[in-house]
C-alpha positions in Angstrom: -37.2 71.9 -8.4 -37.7 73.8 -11.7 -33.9 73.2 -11.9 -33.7 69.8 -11.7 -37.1 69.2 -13.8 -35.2 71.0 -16.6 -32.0 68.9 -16.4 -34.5 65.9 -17.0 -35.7 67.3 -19.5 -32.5 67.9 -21.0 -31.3 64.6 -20.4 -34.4 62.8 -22.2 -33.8 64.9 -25.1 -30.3 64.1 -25.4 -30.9 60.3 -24.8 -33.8 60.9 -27.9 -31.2 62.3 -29.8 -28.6 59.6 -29.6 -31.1 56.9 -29.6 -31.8 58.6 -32.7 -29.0 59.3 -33.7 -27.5 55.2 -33.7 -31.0 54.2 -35.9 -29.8 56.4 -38.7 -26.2 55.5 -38.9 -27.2 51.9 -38.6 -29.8 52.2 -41.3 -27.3 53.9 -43.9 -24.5 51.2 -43.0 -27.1 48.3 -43.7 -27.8 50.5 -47.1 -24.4 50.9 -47.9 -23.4 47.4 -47.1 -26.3 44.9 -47.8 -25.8 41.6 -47.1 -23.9 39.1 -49.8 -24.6 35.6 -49.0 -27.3 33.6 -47.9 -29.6 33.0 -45.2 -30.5 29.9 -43.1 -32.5 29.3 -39.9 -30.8 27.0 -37.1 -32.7 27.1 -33.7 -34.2 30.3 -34.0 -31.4 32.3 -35.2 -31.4 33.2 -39.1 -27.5 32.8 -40.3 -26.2 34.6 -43.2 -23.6 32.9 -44.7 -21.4 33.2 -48.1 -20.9 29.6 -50.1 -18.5 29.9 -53.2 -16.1 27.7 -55.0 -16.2 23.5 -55.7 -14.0 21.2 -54.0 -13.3 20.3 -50.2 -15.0 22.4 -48.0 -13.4 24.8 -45.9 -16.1 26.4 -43.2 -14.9 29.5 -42.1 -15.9 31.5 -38.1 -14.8 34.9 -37.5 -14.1 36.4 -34.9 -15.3 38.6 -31.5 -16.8 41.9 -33.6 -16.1 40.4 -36.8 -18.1 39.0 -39.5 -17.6 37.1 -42.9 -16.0 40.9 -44.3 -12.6 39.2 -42.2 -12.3 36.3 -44.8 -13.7 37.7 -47.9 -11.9 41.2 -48.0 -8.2 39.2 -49.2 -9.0 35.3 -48.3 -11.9 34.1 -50.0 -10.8 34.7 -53.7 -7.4 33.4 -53.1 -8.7 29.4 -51.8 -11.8 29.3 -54.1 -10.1 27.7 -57.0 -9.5 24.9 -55.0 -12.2 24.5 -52.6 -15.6 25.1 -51.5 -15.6 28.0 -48.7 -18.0 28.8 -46.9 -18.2 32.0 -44.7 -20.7 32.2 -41.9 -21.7 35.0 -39.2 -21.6 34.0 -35.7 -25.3 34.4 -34.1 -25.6 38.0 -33.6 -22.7 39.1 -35.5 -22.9 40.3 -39.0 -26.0 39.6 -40.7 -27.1 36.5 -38.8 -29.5 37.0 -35.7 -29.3 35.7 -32.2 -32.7 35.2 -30.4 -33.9 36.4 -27.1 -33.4 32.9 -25.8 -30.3 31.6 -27.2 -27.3 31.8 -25.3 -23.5 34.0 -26.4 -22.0 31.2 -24.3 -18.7 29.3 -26.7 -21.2 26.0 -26.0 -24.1 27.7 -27.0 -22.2 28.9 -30.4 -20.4 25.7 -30.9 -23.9 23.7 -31.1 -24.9 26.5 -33.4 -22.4 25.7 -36.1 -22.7 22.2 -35.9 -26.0 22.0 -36.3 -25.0 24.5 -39.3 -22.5 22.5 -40.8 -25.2 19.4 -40.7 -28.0 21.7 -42.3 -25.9 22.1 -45.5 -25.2 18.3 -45.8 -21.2 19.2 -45.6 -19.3 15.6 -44.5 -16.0 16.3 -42.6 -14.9 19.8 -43.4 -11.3 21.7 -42.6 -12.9 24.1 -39.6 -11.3 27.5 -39.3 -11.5 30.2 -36.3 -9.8 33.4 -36.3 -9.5 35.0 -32.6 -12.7 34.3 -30.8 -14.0 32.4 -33.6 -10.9 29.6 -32.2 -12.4 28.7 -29.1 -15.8 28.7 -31.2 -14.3 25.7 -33.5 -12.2 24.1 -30.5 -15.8 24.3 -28.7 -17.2 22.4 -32.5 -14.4 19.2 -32.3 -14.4 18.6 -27.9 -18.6 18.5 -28.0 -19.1 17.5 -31.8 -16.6 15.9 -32.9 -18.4 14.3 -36.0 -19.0 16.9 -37.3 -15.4 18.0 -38.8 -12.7 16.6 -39.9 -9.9 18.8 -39.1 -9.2 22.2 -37.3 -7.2 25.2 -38.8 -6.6 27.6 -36.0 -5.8 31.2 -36.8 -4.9 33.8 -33.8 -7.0 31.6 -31.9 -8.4 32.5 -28.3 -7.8 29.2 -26.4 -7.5 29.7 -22.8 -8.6 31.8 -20.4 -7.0 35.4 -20.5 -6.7 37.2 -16.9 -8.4 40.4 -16.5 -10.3 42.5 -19.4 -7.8 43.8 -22.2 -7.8 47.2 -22.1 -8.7 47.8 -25.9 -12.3 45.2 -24.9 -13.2 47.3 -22.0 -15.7 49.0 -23.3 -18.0 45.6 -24.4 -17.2 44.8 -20.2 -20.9 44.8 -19.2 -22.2 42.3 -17.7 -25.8 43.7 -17.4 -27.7 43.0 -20.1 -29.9 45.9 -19.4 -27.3 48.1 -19.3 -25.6 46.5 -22.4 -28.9 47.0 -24.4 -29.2 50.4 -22.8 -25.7 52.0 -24.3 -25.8 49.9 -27.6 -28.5 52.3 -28.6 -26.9 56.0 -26.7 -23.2 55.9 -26.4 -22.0 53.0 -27.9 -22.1 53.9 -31.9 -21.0 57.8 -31.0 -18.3 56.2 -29.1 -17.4 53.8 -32.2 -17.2 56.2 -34.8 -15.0 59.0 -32.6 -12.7 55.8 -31.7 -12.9 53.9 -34.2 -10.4 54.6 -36.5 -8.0 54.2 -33.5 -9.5 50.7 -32.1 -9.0 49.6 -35.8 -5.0 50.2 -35.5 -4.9 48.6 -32.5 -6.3 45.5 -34.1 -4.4 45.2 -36.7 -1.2 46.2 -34.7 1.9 46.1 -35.9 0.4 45.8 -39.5 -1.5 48.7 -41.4 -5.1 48.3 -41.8 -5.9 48.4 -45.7 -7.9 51.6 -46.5 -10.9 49.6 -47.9 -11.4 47.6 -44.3 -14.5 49.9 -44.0 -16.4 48.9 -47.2 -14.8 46.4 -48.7 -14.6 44.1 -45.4 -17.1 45.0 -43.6 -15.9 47.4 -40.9 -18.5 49.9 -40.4 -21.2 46.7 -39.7 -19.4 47.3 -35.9 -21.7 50.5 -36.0 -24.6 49.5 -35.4 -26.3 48.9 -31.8 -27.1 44.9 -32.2 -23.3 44.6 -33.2 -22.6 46.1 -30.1 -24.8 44.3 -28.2 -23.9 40.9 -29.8 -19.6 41.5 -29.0 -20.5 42.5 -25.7 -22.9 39.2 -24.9 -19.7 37.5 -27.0 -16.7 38.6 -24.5 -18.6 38.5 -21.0 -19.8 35.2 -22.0 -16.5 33.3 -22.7 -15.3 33.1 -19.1 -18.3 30.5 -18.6 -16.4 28.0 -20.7 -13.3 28.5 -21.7 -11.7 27.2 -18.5 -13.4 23.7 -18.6 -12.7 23.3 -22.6 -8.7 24.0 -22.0 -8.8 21.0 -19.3 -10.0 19.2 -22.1 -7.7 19.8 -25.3 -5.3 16.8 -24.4 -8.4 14.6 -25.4 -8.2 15.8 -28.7 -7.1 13.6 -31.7 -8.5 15.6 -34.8 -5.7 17.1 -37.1 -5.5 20.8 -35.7 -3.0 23.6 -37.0 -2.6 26.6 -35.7 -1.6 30.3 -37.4 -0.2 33.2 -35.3 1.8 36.6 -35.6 4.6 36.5 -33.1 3.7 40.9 -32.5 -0.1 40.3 -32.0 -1.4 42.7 -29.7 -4.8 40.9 -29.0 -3.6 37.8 -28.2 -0.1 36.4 -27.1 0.9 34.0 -28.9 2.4 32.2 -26.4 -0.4 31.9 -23.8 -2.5 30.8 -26.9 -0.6 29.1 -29.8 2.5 27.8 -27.4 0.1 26.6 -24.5 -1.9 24.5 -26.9 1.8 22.9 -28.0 2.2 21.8 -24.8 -0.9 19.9 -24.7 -1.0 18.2 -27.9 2.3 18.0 -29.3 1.3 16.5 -32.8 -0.4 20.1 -32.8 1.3 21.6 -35.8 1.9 25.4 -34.7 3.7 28.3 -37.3 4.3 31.5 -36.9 5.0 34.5 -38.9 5.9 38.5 -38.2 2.8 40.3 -38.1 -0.5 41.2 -36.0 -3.7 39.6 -35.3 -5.3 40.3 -38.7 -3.4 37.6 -41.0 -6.2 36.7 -43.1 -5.7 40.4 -44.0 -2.6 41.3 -43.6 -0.7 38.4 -45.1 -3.4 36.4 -47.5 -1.3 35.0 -49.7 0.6 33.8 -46.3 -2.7 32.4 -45.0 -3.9 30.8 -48.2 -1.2 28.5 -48.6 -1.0 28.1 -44.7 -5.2 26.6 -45.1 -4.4 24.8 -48.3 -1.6 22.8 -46.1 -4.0 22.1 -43.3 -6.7 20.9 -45.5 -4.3 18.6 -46.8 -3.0 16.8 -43.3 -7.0 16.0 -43.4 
């Protein structure tokens, strides 16, 4: 008995410790990265959002883990001499909050940025998902339709992917409990011992730059709600993502679509190619590289935007 009492015992400290332990490494990233846009409240959850530049608007979603650090690290500067951009954290991600009561479903998140769009009194603006942030803008033009004019697609999740990748395992839990539990114990010790590799797998084939830490935004992923908010994100998109693919073919909006033939997030094929098939006006490039092109290849991606904006 006095056995197991102290192995208690042991445990609680150690689950003190990390608990601990994910507080201070979130406070000193918040410190070392405040945030650098705005904020605005749409059903509960306070967005933080970057505005820059005068022209047609570009509205800008990042995507599962990410936050606006994806666009403004190499993308931002290089489309603001021609256009309003505007940069916005999903709920959850980044800066913005997610309340207790709303939803990580793709519908619930879709509403969200309508509603957002709306709010700043934008009219018909060139829509752009990277990854997750895809199905996020896909989920914007099949329920609101009004409010964009255009879509501007880049690595884009679009249809449902079979199993859990292995590199997304970890954000696997469907308990939210459970997923609250090891956002603040294992998940932030876990981070920064894997980081550096989850990072190269990301950006795989391509290098990561050396500033993706600071400069966009990387080490936001270490904190527990960041956690929490990409795990909600991934075991959430199973509940629509099969019902939007059934309905791309309705779509009539002007949509383009970016992707690195060696991504090794998403293929390009079950995700760029399959939405070919359904809309074949659907005007799909690709390029060599990874699943970080707003990064990787800016200049690429730039004048890739600037062409969509201008099929609008």
């Amino acid at each position: 008995m006095a056995i197991l009492i102290a192995c208690i015992a042991i445990g609680g400290i150690v689950l003190l410790g990390l608990v601990a332990f994910t507080g201070l490494i979130a406070h000193k990233v918040e410190k070392a990265l405040p945030p650098k846009g705005k904020f605005i409240e749409i059903d509960g959850a306070r967005l933080h959002y970057i505005d820059k530049g005068q022209g047609p608007v570009i509205v800008m979603v990042h995507g599962l883990g990410g936050q606006t650090g994806n666009f403004s690290h190499s993308l931002l500067e290089r489309l603001t001499s021609r256009f309003r951009v505007i940069l916005v954290d999903r709920p959850g991600s980044g800066y913005s909050t997610r309340p207790a009561a709303m939803s990580a479903r793709l519908s619930a998140q879709s509403a969200v940025v309508a509603k957002f769009i709306r709010a700043l009194g934008v009219e018909n603006p060139l829509l752009v998902g990277h990854s997750l942030g895809g199905a996020v803008a896909l989920g914007v033009a099949l329920d609101h339709p009004g409010a964009v004019g255009g879509l501007a697609l880049i690595a884009p999740l679009t249809h449902p992917v079979e199993g859990v990748p292995p590199m997304f395992r970890a954000l696997s839990i469907s308990s939210a409990t459970l997923r609250r539990a090891i956002a603040w114990t294992w998940a932030v010790p876990r981070s920064i011992l894997r980081g550096r590799a989850m990072l190269d797998l990301v950006f795989s084939p391509d290098q990561p730059p050396k500033d993706f830490a600071i400069a966009g935004g990387g080490l936001l992923g270490l904190r527990p709600g960041s956690f929490y908010a990409a795990s909600s994100d991934m075991v959430s998109v199973a509940e629509d993502l099969p019902g939007m693919a059934q309905r791309y073919a309705s779509l009539t909006l002007p949509i383009s679509i970016l992707y690195g033939t060696a991504d090794a997030v998403l293929d390009w094929q079950a995700h760029g190619k399959a939405m070919k098939d359904k809309l074949p006006a659907l005007d799909l490039e690709l390029v060599p590289g990874g699943h970080m092109l707003p990064v990787t290849i800016p200049d690429k991606t730039a004048a890739w935007v600037t062409a969509a904006a201008a099929r609008l």
